[in-house]
Structure formats: structure tokens, C-alpha cells
C-alpha positions as CSV (number, residue, x, y, z in Angstrom):
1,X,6.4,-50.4,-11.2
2,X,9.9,-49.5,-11.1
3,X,13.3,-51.5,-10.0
4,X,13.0,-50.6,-6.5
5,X,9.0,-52.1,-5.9
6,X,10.8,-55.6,-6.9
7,X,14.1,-56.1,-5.3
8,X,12.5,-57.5,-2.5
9,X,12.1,-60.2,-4.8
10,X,15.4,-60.8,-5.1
11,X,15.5,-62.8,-1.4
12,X,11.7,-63.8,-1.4
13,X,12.8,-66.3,1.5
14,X,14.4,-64.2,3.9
15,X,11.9,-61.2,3.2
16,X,8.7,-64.2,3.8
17,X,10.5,-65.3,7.1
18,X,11.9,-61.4,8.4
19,X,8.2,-60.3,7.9
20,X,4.9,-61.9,6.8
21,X,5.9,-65.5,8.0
22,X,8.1,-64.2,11.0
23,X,5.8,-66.1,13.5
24,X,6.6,-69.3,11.1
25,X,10.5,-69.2,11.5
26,X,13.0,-70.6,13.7
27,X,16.0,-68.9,13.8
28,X,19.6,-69.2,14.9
29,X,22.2,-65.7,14.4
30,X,21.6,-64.4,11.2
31,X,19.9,-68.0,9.8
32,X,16.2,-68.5,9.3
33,X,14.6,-71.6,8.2
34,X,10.8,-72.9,7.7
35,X,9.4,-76.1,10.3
36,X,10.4,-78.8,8.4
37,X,6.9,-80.2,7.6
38,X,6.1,-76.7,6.3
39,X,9.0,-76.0,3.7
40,X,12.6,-76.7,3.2
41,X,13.5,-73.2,2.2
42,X,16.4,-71.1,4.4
43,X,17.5,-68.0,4.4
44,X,21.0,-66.4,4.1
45,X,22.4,-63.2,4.8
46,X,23.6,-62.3,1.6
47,X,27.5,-63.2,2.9
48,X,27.4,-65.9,5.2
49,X,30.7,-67.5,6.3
50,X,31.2,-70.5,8.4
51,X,29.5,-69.7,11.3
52,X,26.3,-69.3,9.5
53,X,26.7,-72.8,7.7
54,X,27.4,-74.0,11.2
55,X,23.7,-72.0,12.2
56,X,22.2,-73.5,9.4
57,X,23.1,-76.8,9.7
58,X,22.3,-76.8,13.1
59,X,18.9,-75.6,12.2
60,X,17.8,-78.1,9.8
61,X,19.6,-80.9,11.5
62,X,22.3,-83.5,10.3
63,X,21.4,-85.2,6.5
64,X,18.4,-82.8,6.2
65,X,17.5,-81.0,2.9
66,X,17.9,-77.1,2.3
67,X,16.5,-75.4,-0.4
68,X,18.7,-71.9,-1.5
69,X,17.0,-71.1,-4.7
70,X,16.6,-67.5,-3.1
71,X,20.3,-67.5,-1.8
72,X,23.0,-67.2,-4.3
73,X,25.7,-68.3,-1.8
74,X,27.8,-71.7,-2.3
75,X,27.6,-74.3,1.1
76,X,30.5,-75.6,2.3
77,X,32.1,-78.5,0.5
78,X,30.6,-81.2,3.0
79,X,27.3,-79.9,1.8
80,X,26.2,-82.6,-0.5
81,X,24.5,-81.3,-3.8
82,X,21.0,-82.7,-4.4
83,X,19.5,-80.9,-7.2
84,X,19.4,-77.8,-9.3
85,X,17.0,-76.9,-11.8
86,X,17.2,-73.5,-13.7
87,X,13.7,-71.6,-13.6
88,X,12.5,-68.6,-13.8
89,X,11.0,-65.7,-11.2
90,X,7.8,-64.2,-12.8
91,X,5.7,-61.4,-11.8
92,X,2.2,-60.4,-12.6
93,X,1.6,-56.8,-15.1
94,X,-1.1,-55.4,-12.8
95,X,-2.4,-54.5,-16.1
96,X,-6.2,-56.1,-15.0
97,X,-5.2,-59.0,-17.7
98,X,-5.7,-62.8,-16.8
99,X,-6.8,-64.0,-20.5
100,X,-10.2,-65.0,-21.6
101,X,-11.9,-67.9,-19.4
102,X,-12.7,-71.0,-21.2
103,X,-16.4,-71.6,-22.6
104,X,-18.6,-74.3,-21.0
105,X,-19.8,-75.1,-16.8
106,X,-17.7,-73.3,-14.5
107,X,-15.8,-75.7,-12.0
108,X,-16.4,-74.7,-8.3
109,X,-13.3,-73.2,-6.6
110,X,-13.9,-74.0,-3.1
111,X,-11.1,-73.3,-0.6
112,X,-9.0,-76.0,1.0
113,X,-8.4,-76.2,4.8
114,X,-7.1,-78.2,7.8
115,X,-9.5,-81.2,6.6
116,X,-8.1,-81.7,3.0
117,X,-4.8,-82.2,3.9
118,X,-4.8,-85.9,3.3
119,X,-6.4,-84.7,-0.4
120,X,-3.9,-82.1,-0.7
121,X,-1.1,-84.8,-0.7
122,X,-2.7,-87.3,-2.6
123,X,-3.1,-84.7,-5.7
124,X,0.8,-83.5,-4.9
125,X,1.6,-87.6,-6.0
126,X,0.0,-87.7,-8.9
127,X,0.3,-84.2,-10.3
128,X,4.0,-83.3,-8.7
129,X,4.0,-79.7,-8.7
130,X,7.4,-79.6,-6.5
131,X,8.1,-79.0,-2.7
132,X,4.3,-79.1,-1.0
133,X,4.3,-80.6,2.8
134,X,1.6,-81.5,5.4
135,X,1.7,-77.8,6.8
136,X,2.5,-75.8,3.5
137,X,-0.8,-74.7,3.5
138,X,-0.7,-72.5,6.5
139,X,1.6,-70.3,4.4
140,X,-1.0,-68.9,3.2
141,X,-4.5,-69.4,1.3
142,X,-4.9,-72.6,-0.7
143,X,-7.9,-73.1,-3.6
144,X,-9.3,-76.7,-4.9
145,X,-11.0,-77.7,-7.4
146,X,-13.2,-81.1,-7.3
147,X,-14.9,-83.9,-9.9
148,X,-17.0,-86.1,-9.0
149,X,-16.4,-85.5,-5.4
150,X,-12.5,-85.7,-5.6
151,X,-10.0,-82.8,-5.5
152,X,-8.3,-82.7,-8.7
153,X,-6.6,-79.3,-9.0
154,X,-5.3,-76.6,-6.8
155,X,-3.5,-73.9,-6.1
156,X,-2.1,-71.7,-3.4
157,X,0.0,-69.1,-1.9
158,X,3.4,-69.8,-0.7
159,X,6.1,-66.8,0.4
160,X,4.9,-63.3,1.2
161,X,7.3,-60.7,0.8
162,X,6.3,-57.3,1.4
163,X,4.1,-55.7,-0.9
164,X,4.0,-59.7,-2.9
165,X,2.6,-62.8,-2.8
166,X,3.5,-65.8,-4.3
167,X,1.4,-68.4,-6.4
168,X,2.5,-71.8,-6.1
169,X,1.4,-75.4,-5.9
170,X,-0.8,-74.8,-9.2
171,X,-1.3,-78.5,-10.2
172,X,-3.9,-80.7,-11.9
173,X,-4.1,-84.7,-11.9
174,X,-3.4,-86.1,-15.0
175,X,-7.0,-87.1,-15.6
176,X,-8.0,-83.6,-15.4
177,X,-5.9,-81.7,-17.7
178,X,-7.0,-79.5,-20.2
179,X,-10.5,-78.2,-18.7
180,X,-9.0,-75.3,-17.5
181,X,-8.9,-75.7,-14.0
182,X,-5.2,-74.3,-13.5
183,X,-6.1,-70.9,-15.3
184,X,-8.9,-70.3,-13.1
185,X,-7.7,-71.1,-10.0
186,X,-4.9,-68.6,-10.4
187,X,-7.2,-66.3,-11.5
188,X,-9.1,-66.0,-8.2
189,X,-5.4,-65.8,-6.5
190,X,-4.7,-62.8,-8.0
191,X,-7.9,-60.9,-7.7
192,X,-7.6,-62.2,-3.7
193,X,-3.7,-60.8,-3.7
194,X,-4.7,-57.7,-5.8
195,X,-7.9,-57.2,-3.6
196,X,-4.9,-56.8,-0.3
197,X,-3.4,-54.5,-2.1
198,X,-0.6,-56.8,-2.9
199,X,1.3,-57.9,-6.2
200,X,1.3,-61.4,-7.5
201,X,4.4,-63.5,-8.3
202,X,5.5,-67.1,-9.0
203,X,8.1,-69.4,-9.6
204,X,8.5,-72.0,-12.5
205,X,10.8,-74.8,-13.8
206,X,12.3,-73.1,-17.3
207,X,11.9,-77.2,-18.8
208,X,8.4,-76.7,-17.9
209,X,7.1,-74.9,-21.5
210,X,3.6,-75.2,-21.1
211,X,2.9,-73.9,-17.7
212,X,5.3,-70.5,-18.9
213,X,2.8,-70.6,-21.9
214,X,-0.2,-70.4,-19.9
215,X,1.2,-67.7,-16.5
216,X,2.0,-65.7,-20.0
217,X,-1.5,-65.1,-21.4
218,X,-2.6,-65.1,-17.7
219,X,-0.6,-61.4,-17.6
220,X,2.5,-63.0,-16.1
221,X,6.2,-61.8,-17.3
222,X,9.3,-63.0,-16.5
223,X,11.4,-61.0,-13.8
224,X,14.2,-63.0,-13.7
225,X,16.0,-66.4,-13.9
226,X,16.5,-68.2,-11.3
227,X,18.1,-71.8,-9.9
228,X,16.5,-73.7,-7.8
229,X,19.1,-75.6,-5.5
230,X,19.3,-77.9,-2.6
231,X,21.8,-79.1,-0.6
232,X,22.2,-82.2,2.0
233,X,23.8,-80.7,5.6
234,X,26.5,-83.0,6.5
235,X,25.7,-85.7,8.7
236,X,27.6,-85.0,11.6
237,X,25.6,-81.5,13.3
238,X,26.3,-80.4,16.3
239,X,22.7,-79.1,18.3
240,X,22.3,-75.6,18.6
């Protein structure tokens, strides 16, 4: 794998809505942005002025979130800051390594549709794995994991850059830590990406130690840093 298979990586938002997730995105001059109730991300070209703020803005509405993690570009000072996090972009070796499975019963990985949306919230609130809407999941495929009936892991895939797909929403309630669950679930993501003959990557909070720990021996190296922003769009928007 050489520089030029991941620079694609570099915008993973605007390459997710220009190809795989085209059908997805609304779009305004040179601004793309998810349906609200599917993500908050937006896409930039890489030097936007004021008339793509205006487009943006427009977009998303007035007072609405945008998330620019993939975007390096600074809003417009009436932008209100909401957050930024430094993280980290990782991507998987292709080396045929995801660690040893963990001795003992094997949970069921089942996968998650239309119907376990209401689930697929629930375990967001308790287990807060970051950004996850009522329509995320039709970014891609999403796995669960259940005890006694209830859904108490899962994970998914979220942008699709070309030639890449991204693992994401890889949580576990807190009464279910520590059998596992995450590290097999992500295995049967990438053997489903690898099987398309695409590459698997992911995005995680740098504060978040142990989850770095485990994408590590799960064949997983870091790419590059990242910061995950968002911004408020002032509250006075004009319709586009």
C-alpha cells in the first residue's frame, strides 16, 4: 500500500458523499451534506470562501450542527464552536491479522436492520460511541450482538470512500464489557470489507486508550491524526 491508495482518506466525507453515498447527499454548489437524521458530517472543497459557508449554512439550516473533522477549513466567525476532540485516523494492515479470539461460547453476531432501530439507540445511550442517528444505519451494514434477548453490542460501517470502508459505532453497554464482543464484531467487518475487495479504516477519540489498545492487536495502525470539530451555523440562514 503506498501514499497514493490512501489519500482518499484524507477527505473521507466528501469522497463517501461524491461516490459510494452520492444517492445519500443533498447538495448546494460545491457543498454536500448527509440528511440530518443520517449524520451531521459536510463536505468542503478544500478552499471554500464565503459563498460556500453561505451553501453550507443554507444546507444544514439556521442553529444546526456541522461536523468538519474531514475538512481542515476554519467557518466564518458567526460559526459558533461546539466541540473538538483530537483523534486519530487508523487503517487496517491487510496483513490477514485480527488477534486471537477469546476462549469460551461464541456470542451470535446477527445483523441489525430497519426493526432494531429503536435497539440501536437505546445501546447508543448507554454505551456513547459518538454521532449514531435513526438512519445511520443505512450507510452501510450494521452487526449486533444480544444477551439474554437484548442487544448489547454492535458495530457498523459508516463512510465509504473508494477502495475503503469505515468501521464505526463499535460499542458495548456497560454491563457487557469485557467478553469480547467488540473484537469480534469488528472482526466479521473486516472479513465482509476485505471479502468486496475493499480496505478497512476507522476513526477514534486519542483520550480513548483502550479502544486504540484493542483496533491495535486487531491489525489496525494509525494513519493519521485527526480533529474532530463541529460548528453551530448562525441562526439567521437564508433558504437555498
Amino acid at each position: 500500500m503506498t501514499v497514493r491508495d490512501t489519500v482518499v482518506l484524507d477527505d473521507p466525507v466528501g469522497a463517501s458523499l461524491g461516490g459510494h453515498h452520492a444517492p445519500l447527499a443533498r447538495r448546494h454548489g460545491r457543498v454536500a451534506v448527509y440528511p440530518s437524521d443520517v449524520a451531521t458530517f459536510a463536505a468542503l472543497p478544500p478552499d471554500p470562501g464565503a459563498a460556500e459557508w453561505a451553501d453550507l449554512a443554507r444546507l444544514l439550516g439556521p442553529g444546526a450542527l456541522a461536523d468538519l473533522f474531514s475538512s481542515p477549513a476554519s467557518p466564518p466567525p458567526d460559526w459558533e464552536p461546539v466541540f473538538a476532540l483530537d483523534g486519530r485516523q487508523m487503517i487496517w494492515r491487510g496483513d490477514g491479522r485480527t488477534g486471537h479470539p477469546p476462549a469460551g461460547p461464541r456470542a451470535e453476531v446477527a445483523e441489525l436492520g430497519a426493526a432494531d432501530v429503536a435497539e440501536m439507540l437505546g445501546l447508543v445511550d448507554r454505551a456513547r460511541p459518538g454521532p449514531f442517528r435513526p438512519r445511520t444505519r443505512e450507510l452501510g451494514a450494521y452487526l449486533g450482538i444480544r444477551a439474554d434477548g437484548r442487544l448489547v453490542a454492535m458495530a457498523g460501517e459508516r463512510l465509504r470512500p473508494p477502495g475503503w470502508t469505515e468501521i464505526s459505532a463499535v460499542c458495548t453497554s456497560p454491563e457487557a464489557r469485557g467478553r469480547g464482543y467488540a473484537a469480534r464484531l469488528v472482526r466479521a467487518l473486516v472479513a465482509r470489507v476485505v471479502a468486496r475487495g475493499e480496505r478497512p479504516f476507522l476513526h477514534v477519540a486519542e483520550a480513548n486508550t483502550g479502544a486504540i489498545a484493542l483496533y491495535e492487536r486487531l491489525g489496525f495502525e494509525t494513519r493519521a491524526p485527526v480533529i474532530f470539530r463541529g460548528f453551530r451555523t448562525p441562526l439567521a440562514v437564508s433558504a437555498p
